[in-house]
C-alpha positions as CSV (number, residue, x, y, z in Angstrom):
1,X,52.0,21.3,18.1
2,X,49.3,19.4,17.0
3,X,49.2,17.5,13.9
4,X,45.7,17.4,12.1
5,X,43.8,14.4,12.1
6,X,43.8,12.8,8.6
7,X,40.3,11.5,7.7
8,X,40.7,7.3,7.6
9,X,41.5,6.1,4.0
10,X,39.6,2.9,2.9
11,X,40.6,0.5,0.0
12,X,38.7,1.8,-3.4
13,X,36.0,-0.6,-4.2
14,X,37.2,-2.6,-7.7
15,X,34.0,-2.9,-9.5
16,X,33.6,-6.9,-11.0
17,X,34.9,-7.4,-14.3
18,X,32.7,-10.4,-14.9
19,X,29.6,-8.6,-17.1
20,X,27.3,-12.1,-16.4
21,X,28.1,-11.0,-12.6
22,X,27.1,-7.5,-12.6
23,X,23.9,-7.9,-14.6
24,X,22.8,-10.6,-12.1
25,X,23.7,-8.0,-9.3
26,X,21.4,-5.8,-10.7
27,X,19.1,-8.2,-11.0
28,X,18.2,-8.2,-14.7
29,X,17.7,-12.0,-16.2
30,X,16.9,-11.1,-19.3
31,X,19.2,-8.9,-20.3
32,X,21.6,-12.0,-19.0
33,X,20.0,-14.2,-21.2
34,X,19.8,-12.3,-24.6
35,X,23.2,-9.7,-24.5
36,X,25.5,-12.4,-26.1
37,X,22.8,-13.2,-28.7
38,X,22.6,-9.8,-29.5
39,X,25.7,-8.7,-29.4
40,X,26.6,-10.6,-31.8
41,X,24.0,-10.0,-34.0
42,X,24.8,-6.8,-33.7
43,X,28.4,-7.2,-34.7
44,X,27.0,-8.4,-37.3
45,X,24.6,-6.0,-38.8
46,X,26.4,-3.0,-37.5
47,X,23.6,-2.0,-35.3
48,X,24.5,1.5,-33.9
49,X,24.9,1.4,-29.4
50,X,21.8,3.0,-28.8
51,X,19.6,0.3,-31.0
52,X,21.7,-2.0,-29.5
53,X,20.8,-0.9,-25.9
54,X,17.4,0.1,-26.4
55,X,16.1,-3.7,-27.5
56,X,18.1,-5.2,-24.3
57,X,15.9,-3.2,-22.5
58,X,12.8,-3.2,-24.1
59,X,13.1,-6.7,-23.4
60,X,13.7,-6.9,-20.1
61,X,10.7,-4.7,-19.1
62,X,8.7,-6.6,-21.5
63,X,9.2,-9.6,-19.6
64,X,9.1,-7.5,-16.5
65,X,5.7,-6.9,-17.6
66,X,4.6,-10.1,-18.6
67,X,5.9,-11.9,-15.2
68,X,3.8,-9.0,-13.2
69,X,0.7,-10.2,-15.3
70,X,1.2,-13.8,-14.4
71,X,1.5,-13.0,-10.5
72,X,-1.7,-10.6,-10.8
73,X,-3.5,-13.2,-12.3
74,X,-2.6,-16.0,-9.7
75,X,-3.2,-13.3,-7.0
76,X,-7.0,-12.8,-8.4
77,X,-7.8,-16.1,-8.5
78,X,-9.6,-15.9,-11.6
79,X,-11.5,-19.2,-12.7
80,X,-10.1,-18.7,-16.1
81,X,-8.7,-15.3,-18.0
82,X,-11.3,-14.0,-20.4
83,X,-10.8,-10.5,-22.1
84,X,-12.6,-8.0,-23.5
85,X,-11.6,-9.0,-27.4
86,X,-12.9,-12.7,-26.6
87,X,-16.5,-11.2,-26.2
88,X,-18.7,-11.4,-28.8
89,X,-20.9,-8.3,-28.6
90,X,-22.4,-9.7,-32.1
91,X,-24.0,-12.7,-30.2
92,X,-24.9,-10.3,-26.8
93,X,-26.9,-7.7,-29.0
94,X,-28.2,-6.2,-25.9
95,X,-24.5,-4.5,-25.0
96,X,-22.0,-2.9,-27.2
97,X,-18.7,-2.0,-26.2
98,X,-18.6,1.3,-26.1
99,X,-21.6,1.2,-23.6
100,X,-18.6,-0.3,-21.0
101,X,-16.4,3.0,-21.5
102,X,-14.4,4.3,-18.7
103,X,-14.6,0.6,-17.1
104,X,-12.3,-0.6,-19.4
105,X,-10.2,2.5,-18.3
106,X,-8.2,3.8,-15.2
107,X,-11.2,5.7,-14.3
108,X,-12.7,2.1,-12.9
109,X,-10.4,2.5,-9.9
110,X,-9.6,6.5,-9.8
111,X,-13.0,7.1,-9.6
112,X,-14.2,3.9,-8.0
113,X,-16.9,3.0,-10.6
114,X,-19.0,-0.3,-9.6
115,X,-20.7,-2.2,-12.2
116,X,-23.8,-5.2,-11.9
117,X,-23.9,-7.3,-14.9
118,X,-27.6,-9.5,-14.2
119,X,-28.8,-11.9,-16.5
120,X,-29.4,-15.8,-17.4
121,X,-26.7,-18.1,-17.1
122,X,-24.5,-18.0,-20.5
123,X,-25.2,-14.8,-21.4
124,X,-21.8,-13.4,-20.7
125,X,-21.8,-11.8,-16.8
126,X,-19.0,-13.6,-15.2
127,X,-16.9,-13.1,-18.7
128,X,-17.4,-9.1,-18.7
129,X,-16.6,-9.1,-15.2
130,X,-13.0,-10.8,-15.3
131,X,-12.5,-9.0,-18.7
132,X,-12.5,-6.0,-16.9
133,X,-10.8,-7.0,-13.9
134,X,-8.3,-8.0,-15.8
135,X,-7.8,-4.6,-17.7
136,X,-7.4,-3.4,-14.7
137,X,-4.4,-5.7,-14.0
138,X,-2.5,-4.5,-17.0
139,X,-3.1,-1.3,-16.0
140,X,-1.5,-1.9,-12.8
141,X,-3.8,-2.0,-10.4
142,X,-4.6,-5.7,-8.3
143,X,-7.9,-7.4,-8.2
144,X,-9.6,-10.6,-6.7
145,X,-12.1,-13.0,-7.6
146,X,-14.3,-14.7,-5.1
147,X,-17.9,-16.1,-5.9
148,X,-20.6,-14.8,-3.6
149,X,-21.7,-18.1,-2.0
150,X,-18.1,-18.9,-1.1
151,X,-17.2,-14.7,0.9
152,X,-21.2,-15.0,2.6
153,X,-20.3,-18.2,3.8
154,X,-16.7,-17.2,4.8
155,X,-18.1,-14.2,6.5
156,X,-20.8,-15.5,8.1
157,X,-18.5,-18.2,9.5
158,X,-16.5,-15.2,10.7
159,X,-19.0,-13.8,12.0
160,X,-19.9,-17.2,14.8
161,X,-15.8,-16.8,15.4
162,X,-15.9,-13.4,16.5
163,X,-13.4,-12.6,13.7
164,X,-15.1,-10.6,10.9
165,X,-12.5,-7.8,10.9
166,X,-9.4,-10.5,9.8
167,X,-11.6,-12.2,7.2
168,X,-12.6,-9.4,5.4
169,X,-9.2,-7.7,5.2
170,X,-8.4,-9.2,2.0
171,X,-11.4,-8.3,0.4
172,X,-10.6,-5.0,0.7
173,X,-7.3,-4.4,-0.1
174,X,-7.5,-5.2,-3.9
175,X,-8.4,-2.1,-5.9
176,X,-11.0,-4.4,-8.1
177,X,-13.1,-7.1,-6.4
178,X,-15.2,-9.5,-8.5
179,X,-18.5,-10.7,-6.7
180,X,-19.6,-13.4,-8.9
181,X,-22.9,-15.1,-8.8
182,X,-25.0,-14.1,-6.3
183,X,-28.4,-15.6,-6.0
184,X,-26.9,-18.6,-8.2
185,X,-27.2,-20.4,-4.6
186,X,-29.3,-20.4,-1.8
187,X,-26.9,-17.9,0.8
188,X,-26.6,-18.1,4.7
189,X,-29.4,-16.6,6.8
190,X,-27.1,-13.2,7.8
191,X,-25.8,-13.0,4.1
192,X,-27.2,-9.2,3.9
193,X,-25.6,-8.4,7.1
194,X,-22.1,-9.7,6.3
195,X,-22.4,-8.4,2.5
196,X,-23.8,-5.1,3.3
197,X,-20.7,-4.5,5.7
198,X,-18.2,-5.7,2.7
199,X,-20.0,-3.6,0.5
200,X,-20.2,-0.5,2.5
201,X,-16.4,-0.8,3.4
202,X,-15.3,-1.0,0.0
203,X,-17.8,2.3,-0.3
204,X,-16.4,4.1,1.7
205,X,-12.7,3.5,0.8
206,X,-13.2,4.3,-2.9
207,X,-12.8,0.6,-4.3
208,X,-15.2,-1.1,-6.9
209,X,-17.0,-3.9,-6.9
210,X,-17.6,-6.1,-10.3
211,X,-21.0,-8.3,-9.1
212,X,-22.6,-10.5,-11.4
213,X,-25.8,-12.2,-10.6
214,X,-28.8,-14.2,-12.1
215,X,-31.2,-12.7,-10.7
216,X,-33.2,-9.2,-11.1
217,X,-32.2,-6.5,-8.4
218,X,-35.7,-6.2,-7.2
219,X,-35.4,-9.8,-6.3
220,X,-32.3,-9.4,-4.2
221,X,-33.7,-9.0,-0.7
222,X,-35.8,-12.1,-0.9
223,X,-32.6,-13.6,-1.6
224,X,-30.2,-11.8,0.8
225,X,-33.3,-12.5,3.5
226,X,-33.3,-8.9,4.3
227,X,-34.8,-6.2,2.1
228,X,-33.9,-3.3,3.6
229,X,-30.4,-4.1,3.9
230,X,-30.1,-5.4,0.2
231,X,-31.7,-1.6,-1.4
232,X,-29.0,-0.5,1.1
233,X,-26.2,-2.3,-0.8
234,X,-27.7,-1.3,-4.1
235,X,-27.7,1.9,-3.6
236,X,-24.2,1.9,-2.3
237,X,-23.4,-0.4,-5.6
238,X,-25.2,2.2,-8.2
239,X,-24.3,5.5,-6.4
240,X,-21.3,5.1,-8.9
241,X,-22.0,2.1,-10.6
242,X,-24.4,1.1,-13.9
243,X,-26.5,-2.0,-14.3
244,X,-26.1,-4.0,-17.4
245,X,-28.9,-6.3,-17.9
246,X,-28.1,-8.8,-20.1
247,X,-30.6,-10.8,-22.4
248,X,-30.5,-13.2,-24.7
249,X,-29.9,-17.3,-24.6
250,X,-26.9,-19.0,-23.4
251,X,-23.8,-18.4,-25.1
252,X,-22.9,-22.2,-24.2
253,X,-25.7,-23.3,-26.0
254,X,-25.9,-21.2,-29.0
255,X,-24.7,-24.3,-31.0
256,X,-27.8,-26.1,-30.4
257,X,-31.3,-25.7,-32.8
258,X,-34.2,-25.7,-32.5
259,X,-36.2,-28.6,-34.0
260,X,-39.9,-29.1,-34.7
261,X,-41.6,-31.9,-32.6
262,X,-45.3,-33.4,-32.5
263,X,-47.8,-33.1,-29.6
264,X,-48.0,-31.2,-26.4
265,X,-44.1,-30.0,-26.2
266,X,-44.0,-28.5,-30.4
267,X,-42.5,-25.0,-30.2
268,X,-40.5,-25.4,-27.4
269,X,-36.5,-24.6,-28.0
270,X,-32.9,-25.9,-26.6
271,X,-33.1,-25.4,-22.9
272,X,-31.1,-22.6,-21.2
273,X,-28.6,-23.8,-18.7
């Protein structure tokens, strides 16, 4: 007679008594750093076990949250961070806030929104542009920064290598891409054919593009050397995308007055830069 086959016992697993051990297990540094601090205050004041556990873990996602922001921002290579509360829509009369709506919103990536801010230097494109970007980042989503002169060239290089495909890959991937500056600089002799390919890629998956620029849009295929391809990128850019023309002087000059003067230059002003 057979005997059944008893199923093979293993040792119970003793949890670690050390508290400082498990937290770091679960990987939670703040909660490390602040639960003796707390719990003593909380000794102290009586504070109830919920309250207790509720601001240990408010504070770790807070600084959760606020580690993710610093990583986003490295990742987009921003210049510098500017938000939307550092603009002065006093000074830029010819934009208000509300006129940016849904871009400041999730609907800038769920609907794939792109947005042209043209205008003299100083008068607040490149600002706007990373403001936004950045709103996007605290929603969640990534972005990148590159300035147009710097992706043409990098493409068009690609383009002599043979490898187009593995230098634009990272262009496309972020949900927000920033295209700063073009027409600032002269731009390779293929720059509408390398744009027009970023462009239409990021089209056609969805993904907007921020572009700022100095010059007007009717100027752009003198200065992407092609005209029919630069009304094609337009019109993939304002299919769901706004132009913002911004006026005005220089925000970087605003300090400067005007002062009257004798003889052939009287009535002319601070210079824009």
């Amino acid at each position: 007679m057979s005997r059944a086959r008893r199923a093979p016992t293993t040792a119970p697993v003793t949890p670690p008594t050390d508290l400082d051990a498990m937290l770091k297990r679960l990987h939670l540094p703040t909660v490390r750093r602040l639960y003796l601090e707390l719990a003593r205050r909380a000794e102290g004041e009586g504070m109830p076990y919920q309250t207790f556990l509720e601001l240990l873990i408010a504070e770790e996602i807070a600084h959760r949250a606020e580690t993710r922001m610093r990583r986003a921002v490295r990742a987009a290579r921003f210049p510098f961070v500017r938000t939307i509360d550092d603009f002065s829509f006093t000074f830029q009369a010819s934009l208000r806030r509300q006129m940016l709506g849904t871009y400041l919103g999730l609907e800038l990536v769920t609907d794939g929104r792109n947005a042209i801010f043209s205008g003299p230097s100083g008068t607040g494109n490149t600002h706007l542009a990373i403001a936004i970007a950045y709103r996007a980042l605290q929603h969640g989503y990534e972005a990148r920064f590159v300035s147009a002169d710097l992706l043409i060239g990098e493409l068009s290089h690609a383009v002599h290598l043979g490898t187009l495909d593995a230098a634009i890959a990272p262009y496309l991937q972020p949900h927000v891409l920033v295209l700063d500056e073009i027409g600032y600089l002269s731009h390779a002799a293929d720059a509408a054919n390398v744009l027009y390919r970023l462009v239409n890629d990021r089209y056609l998956r969805g993904k907007p593009i921020l572009v700022t620029t100095n010059k007007p849009l009717a100027a752009w295929g003198q200065v992407l050397h092609d005209g029919d391809l630069a009304e094609a990128i337009l019109d993939r850019l304002l299919e769901r995308g706004v132009h913002f023309e911004m006026r005005g002087r220089s925000y970087r000059t605003r300090h400067l007055k005007a002062h009257p003067v004798e003889g052939p230059e009287a009535g002319l002003t601070a210079p824009q830069v």
